[in-house]
Each structure stands twice: as structure tokens, then as C-alpha cells.
C-alpha positions in Angstrom: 166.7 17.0 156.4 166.4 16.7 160.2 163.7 17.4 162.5 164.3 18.4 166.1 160.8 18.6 168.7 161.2 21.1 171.5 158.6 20.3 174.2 158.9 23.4 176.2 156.0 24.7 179.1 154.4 26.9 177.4 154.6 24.9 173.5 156.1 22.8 171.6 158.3 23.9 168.8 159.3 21.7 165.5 162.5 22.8 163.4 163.2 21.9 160.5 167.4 21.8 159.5 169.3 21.0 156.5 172.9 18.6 156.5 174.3 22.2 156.1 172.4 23.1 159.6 170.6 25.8 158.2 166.9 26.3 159.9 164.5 25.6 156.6 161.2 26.1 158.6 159.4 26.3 161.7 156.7 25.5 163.4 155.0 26.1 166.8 151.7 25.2 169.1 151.0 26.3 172.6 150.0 24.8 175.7 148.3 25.9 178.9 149.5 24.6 182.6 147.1 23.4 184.9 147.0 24.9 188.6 144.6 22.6 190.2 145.5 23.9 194.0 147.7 26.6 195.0 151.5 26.3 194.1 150.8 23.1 191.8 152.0 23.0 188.3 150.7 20.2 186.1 149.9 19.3 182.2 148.5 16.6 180.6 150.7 14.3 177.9 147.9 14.2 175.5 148.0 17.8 175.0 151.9 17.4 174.1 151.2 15.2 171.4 148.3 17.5 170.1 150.4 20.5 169.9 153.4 18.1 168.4 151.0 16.9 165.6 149.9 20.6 165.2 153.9 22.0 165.2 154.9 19.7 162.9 152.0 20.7 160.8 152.8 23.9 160.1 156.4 22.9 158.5 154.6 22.8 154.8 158.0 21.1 153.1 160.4 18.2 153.1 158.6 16.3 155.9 159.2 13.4 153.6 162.9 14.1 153.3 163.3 13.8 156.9 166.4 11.5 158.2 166.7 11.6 161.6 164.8 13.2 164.5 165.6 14.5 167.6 164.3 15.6 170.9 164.5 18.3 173.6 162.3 18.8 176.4 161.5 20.5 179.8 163.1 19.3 182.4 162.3 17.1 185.7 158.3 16.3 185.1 157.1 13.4 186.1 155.0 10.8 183.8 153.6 8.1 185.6 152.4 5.4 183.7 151.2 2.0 184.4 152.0 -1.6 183.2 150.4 -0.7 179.9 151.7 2.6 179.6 148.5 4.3 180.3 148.5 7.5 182.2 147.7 7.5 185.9 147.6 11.2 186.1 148.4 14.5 184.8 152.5 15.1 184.6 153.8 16.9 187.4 155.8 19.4 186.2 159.3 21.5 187.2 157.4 24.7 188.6 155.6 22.6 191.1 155.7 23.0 194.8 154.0 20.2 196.3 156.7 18.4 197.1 159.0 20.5 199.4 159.1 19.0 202.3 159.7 15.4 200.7 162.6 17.1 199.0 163.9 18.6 202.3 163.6 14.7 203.4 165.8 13.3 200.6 168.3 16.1 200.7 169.0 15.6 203.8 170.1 12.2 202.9 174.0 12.5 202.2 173.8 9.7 199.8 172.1 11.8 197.8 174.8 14.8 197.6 177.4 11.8 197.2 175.9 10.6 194.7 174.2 13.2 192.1 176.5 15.3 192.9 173.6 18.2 193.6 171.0 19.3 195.9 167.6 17.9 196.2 165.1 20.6 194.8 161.5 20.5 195.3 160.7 20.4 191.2 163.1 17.4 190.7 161.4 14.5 190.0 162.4 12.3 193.0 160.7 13.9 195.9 157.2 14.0 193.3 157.0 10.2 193.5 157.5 10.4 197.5 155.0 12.9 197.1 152.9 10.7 195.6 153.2 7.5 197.5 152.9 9.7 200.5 149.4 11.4 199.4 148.3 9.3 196.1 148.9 5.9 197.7 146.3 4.0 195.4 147.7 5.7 192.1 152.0 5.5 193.6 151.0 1.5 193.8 150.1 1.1 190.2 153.1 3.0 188.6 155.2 1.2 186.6 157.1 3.6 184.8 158.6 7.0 185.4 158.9 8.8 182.2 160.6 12.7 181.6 158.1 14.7 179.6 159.8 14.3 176.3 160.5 10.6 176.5 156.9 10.4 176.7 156.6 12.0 173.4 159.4 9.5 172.3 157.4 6.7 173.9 154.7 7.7 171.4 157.1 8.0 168.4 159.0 4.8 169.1 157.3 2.2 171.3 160.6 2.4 173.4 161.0 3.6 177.0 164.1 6.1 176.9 165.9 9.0 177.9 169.2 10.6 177.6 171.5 11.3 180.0 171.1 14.9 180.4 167.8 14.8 181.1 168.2 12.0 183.6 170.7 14.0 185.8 167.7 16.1 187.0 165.4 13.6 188.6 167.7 12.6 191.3 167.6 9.0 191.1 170.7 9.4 188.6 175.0 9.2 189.1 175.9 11.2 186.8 179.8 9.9 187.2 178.6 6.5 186.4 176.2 7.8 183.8 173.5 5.3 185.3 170.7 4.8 187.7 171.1 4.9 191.7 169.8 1.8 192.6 170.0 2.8 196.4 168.5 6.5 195.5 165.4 5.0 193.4 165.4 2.5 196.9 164.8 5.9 198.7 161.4 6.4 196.8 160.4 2.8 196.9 161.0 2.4 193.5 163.6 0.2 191.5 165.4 0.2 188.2 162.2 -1.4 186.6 160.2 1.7 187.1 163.3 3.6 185.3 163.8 3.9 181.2 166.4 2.6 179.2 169.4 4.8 178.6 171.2 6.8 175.4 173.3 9.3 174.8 172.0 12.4 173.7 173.7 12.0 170.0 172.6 8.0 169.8 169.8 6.0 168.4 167.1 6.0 170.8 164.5 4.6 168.9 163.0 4.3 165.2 159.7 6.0 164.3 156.4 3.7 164.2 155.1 3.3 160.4 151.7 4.4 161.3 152.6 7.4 163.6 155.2 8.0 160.5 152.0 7.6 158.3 150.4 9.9 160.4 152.5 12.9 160.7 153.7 12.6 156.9 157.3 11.2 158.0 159.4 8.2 156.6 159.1 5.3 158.6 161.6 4.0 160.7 164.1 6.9 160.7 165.8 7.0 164.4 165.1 9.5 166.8 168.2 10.4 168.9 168.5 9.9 172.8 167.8 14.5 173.1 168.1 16.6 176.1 166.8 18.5 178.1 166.6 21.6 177.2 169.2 23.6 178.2 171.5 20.8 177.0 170.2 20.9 173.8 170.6 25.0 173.6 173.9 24.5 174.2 174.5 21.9 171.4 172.0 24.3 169.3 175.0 27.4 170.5 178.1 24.3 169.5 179.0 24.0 173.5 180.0 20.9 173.3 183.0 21.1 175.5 185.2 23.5 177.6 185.6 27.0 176.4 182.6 29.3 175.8 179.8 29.0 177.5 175.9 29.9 177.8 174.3 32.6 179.5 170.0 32.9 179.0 168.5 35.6 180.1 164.8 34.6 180.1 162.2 35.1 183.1 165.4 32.8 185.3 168.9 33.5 184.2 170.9 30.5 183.6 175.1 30.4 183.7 175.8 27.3 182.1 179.4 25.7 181.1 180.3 22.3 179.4 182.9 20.2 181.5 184.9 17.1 180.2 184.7 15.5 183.6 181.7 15.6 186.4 182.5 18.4 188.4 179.7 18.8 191.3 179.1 21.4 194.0 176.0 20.8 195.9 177.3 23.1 198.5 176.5 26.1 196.2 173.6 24.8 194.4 174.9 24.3 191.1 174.0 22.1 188.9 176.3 19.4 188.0 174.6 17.3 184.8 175.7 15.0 182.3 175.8 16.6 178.6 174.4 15.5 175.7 177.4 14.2 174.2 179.2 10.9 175.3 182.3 11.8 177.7 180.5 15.3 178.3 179.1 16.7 181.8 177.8 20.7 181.8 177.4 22.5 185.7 175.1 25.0 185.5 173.7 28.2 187.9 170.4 29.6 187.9 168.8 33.1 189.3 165.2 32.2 189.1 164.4 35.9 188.2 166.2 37.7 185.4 164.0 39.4 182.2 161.4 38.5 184.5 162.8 41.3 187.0 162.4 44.0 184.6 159.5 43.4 183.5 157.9 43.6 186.8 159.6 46.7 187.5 158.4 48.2 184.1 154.5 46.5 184.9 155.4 49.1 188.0 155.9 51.9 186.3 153.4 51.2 183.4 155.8 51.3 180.2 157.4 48.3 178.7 161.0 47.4 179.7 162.0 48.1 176.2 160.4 51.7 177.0 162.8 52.2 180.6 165.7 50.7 178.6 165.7 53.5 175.7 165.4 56.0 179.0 169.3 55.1 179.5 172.5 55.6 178.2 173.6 52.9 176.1 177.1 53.0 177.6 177.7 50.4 180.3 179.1 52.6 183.2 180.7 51.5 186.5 177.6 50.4 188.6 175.9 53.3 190.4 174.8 54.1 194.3 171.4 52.6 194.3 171.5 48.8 193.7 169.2 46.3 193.8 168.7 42.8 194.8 167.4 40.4 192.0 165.7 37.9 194.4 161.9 38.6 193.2 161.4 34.2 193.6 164.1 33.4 196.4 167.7 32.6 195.5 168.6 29.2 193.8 172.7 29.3 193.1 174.5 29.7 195.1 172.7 29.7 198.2 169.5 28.2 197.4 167.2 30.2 199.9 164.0 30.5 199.0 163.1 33.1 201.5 165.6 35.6 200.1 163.8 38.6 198.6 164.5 41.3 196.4 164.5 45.4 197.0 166.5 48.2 196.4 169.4 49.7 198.6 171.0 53.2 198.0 168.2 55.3 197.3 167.6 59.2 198.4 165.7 61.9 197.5 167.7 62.9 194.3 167.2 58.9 192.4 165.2 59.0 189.3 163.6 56.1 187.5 166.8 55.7 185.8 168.9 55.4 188.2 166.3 52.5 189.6 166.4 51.0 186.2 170.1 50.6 185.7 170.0 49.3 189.0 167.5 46.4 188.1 169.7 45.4 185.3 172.6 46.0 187.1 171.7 43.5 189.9 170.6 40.7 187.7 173.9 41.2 185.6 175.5 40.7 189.4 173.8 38.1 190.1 174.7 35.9 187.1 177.8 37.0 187.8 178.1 35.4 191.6 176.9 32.5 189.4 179.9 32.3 187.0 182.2 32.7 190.3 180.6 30.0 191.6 181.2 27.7 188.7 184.6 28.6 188.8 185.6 28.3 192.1 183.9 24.8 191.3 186.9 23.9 188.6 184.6 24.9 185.4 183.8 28.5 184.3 183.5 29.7 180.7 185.7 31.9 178.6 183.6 33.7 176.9 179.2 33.3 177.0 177.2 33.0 174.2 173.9 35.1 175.3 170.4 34.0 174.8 166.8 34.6 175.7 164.8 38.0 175.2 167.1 40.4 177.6 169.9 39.6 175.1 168.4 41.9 172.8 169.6 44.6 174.7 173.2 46.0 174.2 173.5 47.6 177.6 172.4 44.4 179.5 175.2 42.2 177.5 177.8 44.8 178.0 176.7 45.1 181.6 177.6 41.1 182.1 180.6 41.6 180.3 182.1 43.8 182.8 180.6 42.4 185.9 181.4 38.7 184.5 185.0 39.2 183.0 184.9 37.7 179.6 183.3 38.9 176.4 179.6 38.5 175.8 178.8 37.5 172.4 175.0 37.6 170.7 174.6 35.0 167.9 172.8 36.2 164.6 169.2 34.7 163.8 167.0 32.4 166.2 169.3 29.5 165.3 171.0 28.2 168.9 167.6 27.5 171.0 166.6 23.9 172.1 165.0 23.2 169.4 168.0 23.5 166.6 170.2 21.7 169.5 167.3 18.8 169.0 167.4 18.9 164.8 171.3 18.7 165.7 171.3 15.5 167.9 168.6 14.0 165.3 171.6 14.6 163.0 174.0 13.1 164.6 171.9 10.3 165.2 171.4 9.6 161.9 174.9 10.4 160.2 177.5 10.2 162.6 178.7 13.3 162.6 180.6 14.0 165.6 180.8 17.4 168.3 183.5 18.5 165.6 180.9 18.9 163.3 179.1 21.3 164.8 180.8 24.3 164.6 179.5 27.4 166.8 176.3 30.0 165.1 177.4 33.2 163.4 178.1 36.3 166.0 176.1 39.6 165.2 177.7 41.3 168.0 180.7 40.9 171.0 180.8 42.6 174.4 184.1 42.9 175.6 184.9 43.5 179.5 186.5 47.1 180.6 189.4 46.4 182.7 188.8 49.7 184.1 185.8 49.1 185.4 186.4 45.6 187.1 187.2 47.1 190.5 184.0 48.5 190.6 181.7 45.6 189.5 183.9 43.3 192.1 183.4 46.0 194.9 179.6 45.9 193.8 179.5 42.2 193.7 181.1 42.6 197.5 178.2 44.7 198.3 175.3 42.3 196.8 176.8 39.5 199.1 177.0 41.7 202.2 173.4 43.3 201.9 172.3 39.7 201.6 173.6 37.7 204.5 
């Protein structure tokens, strides 16, 4: 059996796989984020290894059949430790603001394009440590080590000071060409390669578990724990994208567009994301719409019903888009324009619009959106063929059919919970410990496929038209 840890915001997660890949339990514990001034986002580590112990708890089998583990994590928090790996202070995490203007500072650095082939975004990890030595002088002075939040939980597990690739492409101080660290970026931030962790890939042994944490959490000692990912890496390992062809399309609170390369294909002009994958020889590019599910949901919280409740209101039957439209841009725009000012609303209406019609629209604009996202890939050399839908709006039928026509390609919705970060992690902790190679993988069973309507493509490219217009 093979464990993989998910150390999301909100919880961590524990699943439990078999050599056949088949989920044979679960288990969950939540966490809380800490606001301490306005627009701040932090947690403290301790709690993550609380709610690990308590996630692995609940799996009530096999712990002791356990070969391999592996790990996935959110991405771009900042752990800073000192030279006895004590915390300084609570992690900073990838919703936090602080650090805007430091970010503005090191984007405007071209070596920083040049070299991580992507923009400079206030919740990478880079500008927090500016940040810090800027404002927490005493505390900046005393780091010696910069840890991602689920190294630290491997740090715990291990002893060892690691990450993966994939999760290292989002702190800025990475190449992800070279697969290495920027000496001259970590230079920008007055650090040096001795404040950074050793390196793995994602499918490698990244560490053997400690006998008395083993001891501890009912585990065999000394099983590896793979290098991981972040985590929407490891949902696309948990989904088999492990190379060129389909792709990944979440539609969560954000909406992500994400593709697996098989060479580093950046963009920073459009705001992609251009990572390395979990997987030796592998890079991903990614988009990202920072509101999605999260967009109907607040229209829904308007009209006091559920979104499920305004989506039964409509016919099923994705239809060319309609004359009122709407803008997805509740949180500013992040690919491919990356304008935080930009805001959402609604264009087209008169006096004969229903709540329907505003409905449709809302879905409509985020389906759009991720569309303008997939362009952008493209016209970036990568793209996908087909996109394997996650997160809570792919339960609805009329939202996957929507991004099938406004995208292009067919929309397919796995069967069973099977392809989050969390199976990707159980995967790599696999792989890890067998040898088993991307070949192995194989893709999760597909409930149901949403093909694109040729005859409706004019009209979701003439809309598409219309969303760019409305917004410059």
C-alpha cells in the first residue's frame, strides 16, 4: 500500500492506494488561516502536523502495509526556520498580500522573466523574504532555511531538507530550464543556495521515514517518501497527465487551465505559469481565473438560493451564448493580463432579462474566461487536446458542456474522487518506492464526455471577442 499527504489551506488530507491504484481509505483534518492584519494570510506548521497525525488517524487499515509515501502540498508559503530548524514565525502563505510592492520590485527585474520564465506575483515566495528583511529585520537575519509548506511536513518525516521541482518553480528563486536554483535570483533577496533545500524529482526518493515518527503514526520505518508536488502537479499525476495530450481544467473558487509540456515553454508576457512537472524531463504551463465556482456562488449568496438551486432554473442544453454577458473578474484578473484592478459586472442587460438569463451569463463568462486561458497556452506552443474537469462546478453538466464549446475540445468528468492531489501524492509515493514509470499510470475511468458543437464555435469566438473588448 501507498500513502499520499495532501497539505491543502483549508486541511490536510491522507489517501490511502493499493499497487492496483485503487483508493482503500481516507482520511481528513481541517485547519484554520490566521489573518493577523488586513490582507495577511498565515498558518502555523505545528498545526500541519497535528491535523497530519489526526488524517492519518482516521485511515483504520493497512498503515502497517505501507511502502512508500508521498507528498503534495499548497503552493508558494514560506517556512522560515533557523540554524536548528526551529520556527521563526508563522508560514506566510499563497493568499497573502503583504508583499506587493516587493514583488512589483523583483518583477521589474528582467532577470527574473529570463530566468523563471514567469511573472513575479505578490504570493510567491520570493518577494515574502524581501518582505521580511525589509519589515522583520531581526527575525530575516536569523533564517537559515526556506522551506515550502509540505517540505516542512517532510522535514518532520525525514530529518532531510527537500523539495521537488514543481513545487520549487513557484518561489521564484528557481530556473526551471536548468531544473536548479538561481543563484543570482536568491542574490536578489540576500539570500544564497544555503538557505535553499536540497532537490528531487517529484517520482524520487526524497527521504526515509524516522523510526520514532514511524513508531508514532503506526508506519514501517524507513519507507521513502517521494520528492511530491505541489498540488496542482500532483492532480495532474492523480488525473495520469503526465505529458502532452489531455489536460486539466479545475473549476474550484479560481479556475485553473493546466497542460503538461515535454520542454519548458514560458510566457511571462501573459501571465502563465510555466513550471517544472513532477516527473523527470516534464514541465506543465498553467492559467489561472482567480474566480470561478466562487463566481456563482456569490451571485446565488445574491439571490439567496444555492448555485445548485439557479443551475436546475436552466436548460440543461448548452446554447450559443446569449445577449447579457458577464465579466468573471470578482478578484482582478491573473492570466493573461494579470490586472488586479480589473472587476467583474454584467453587460447586455434590459428590461426584459430574468435571473436566468443573468445565471447563464455567470457561467457563461467564467467558461470564457478559461477559455482566453487555453488560447493563451496555445498561442504559447502548449494547449491540451482534450481537459479532464475537476473541482465542485464539474458536477454540473451544463458548465462542462459550456467549456467544451467555448474551449474547442471535449470535456471529460472522471468517475469517483480518485484524480485530486492527494491520489497524485499516493501515486509519486508509488513510484518512489517501485519504480514504476509515467507509463504506469494510466488515466481514471470517464463517467461522462462533453464534446464541442461546431455549430456553435462562431458564436463562443464572437463572445470571446466581446469579453476582450468590454475589458480593455
Amino acid at each position: 500500500m501507498f500513502l499520499g499527504i495532501d497539505l491543502g489551506t483549508s486541511g490536510v488530507k491522507a489517501v490511502l492506494i493499493d499497487a492496483a491504484h485503487r483508493v482503500l481509505g481516507t482520511g481528513h483534518a481541517g485547519l484554520t488561516v490566521q489573518s493577523p492584519v488586513a490582507g495577511w494570510s498565515e498558518q502555523d506548521p505545528a498545526a500541519w502536523i497535528r491535523a497530519t497525525k489526526a488524517a492519518i488517524g482516521d485511515l483504520d487499515h493497512g498503515l502497517d502495509q505501507v511502502q512508500g509515501i508521498g507528498l503534495s502540498g499548497q503552493m508558494h508559503g514560506a517556512v522560515c526556520l533557523d540554524r536548528d530548524d526551529q520556527l521563526l514565525r508563522p508560514a506566510i502563505l499563497w493568499n497573502d498580500g503583504r508583499a506587493r510592492d516587493e514583488a512589483a520590485q523583483l518583477d521589474a527585474d528582467p532577470q527574473f522573466h529570463a530566468i523563471t520564465g514567469n511573472l513575479v506575483f505578490a504570493g510567491f515566495t520570493a518577494p515574502k523574504l524581501l518582505w521580511m528583511r525589509r519589515h522583520e529585520p531581526n527575525l530575516f537575519e536569523r533564517v537559515a532555511r526556506v522551506l515550502l509548506p509540505k517540505d516542512y511536513l517532510r522535514l518532520w518525516l525525514t530529518g532531510d531538507a527537500i523539495s521537488d521541482m514543481s513545487d520549487a518553480s513557484g518561489t521564484s528563486w528557481f530556473d526551471p530550464a536548468a531544473r536548479d536554483w538561481s543563484d543570482p535570483l536568491l542574490a536578489a533577496t540576500g539570500l544564497s543556495r544555503s538557505h535553499m533545500p536540497a532537490l528531487a524529482e517529484g517520482s524520487d526518493v526524497a527521504g526515509q521515514l524516522r523510526a520514532d515518527i514511524a513508531q508514532e503514526l503506526g508506519l514501517p520505518a524507513g519507507i521513502p517518501v517521494a520528492g511530491g508536488a505541489g498540488d496542482n502537479a500532483a492532480t495532474a499525476i492523480g488525473a495520469g497527465i503526465t505529458g502532452p495530450g489531455p489536460g486539466l481544467v479545475s473549476l474550484g473558487t479560481s479556475g485553473v487551465i493546466f497542460a503538461a509540456t515535454d520542454r519548458f515553454l514560458p510566457a511571462p508576457e501573459t501571465a502563465i505559469h510555466a513550471f517544472c512537472h513532477a516527473l523527470p524531463g516534464s514541465w506543465h504551463q498553467m492559467g489561472v481565473i482567480l474566480s470561478a465556482a466562487a463566481c456563482l456562488d456569490w451571485w446565488a449568496g445574491i439571490n439567496g438560493r444555492s448555485a445548485g438551486e439557479l443551475v436546475a432554473e436552466l436548460d440543461p442544453v448548452a446554447t450559443a451564448p446569449g445577449a447579457v454577458a458577464f465579466w468573471p473578474y470578482l478578484s482582478g484578473e491573473r492570466t493573461p493580463l494579470n490586472d488586479p484592478a480589473q472587476r467583474a459586472g454584467f453587460t447586455g442587460l434590459s428590461g426584459q432579462a430574468t435571473r436566468q438569463d443573468m445565471t447563464r451569463a455567470v457561467m457563461e463568462g467564467v467558461a470564457l474566461a478559461l477559455a482566453e486561458n487555453m488560447a493563451a497556452l496555445r498561442e504559447a506552443g502548449g494547449g491540451a487536446q482534450s481537459l479532464i474537469a475537476m473541482g465542485g462546478g464539474a458536477r454540473s453538466d451544463l458548465w462542462l458542456s459550456m467549456l467544451a464549446q467555448a474551449t474547442g475540445v471535449p470535456v471529460l468528468r472522471p468517475a469517483g474522487a480518485e484524480t485530486g492531489a492527494g491520489f497524485g501524492a499516493a501515486r509519486l509515493g508509488l513510484m518512489a518506492a517501485t519504480g514504476a514509470g509515467p507509463e504506469d499510470l494510466g488515466q481514471p475511468r470517464i463517467a461522462a464526455r462533453f464534446d464541442p458543437d461546431t455549430t456553435q464555435q462562431a458564436a463562443w469566438s464572437d463572445a470571446l471577442s466581446r469579453l476582450r473588448e468590454q475589458r480593455a
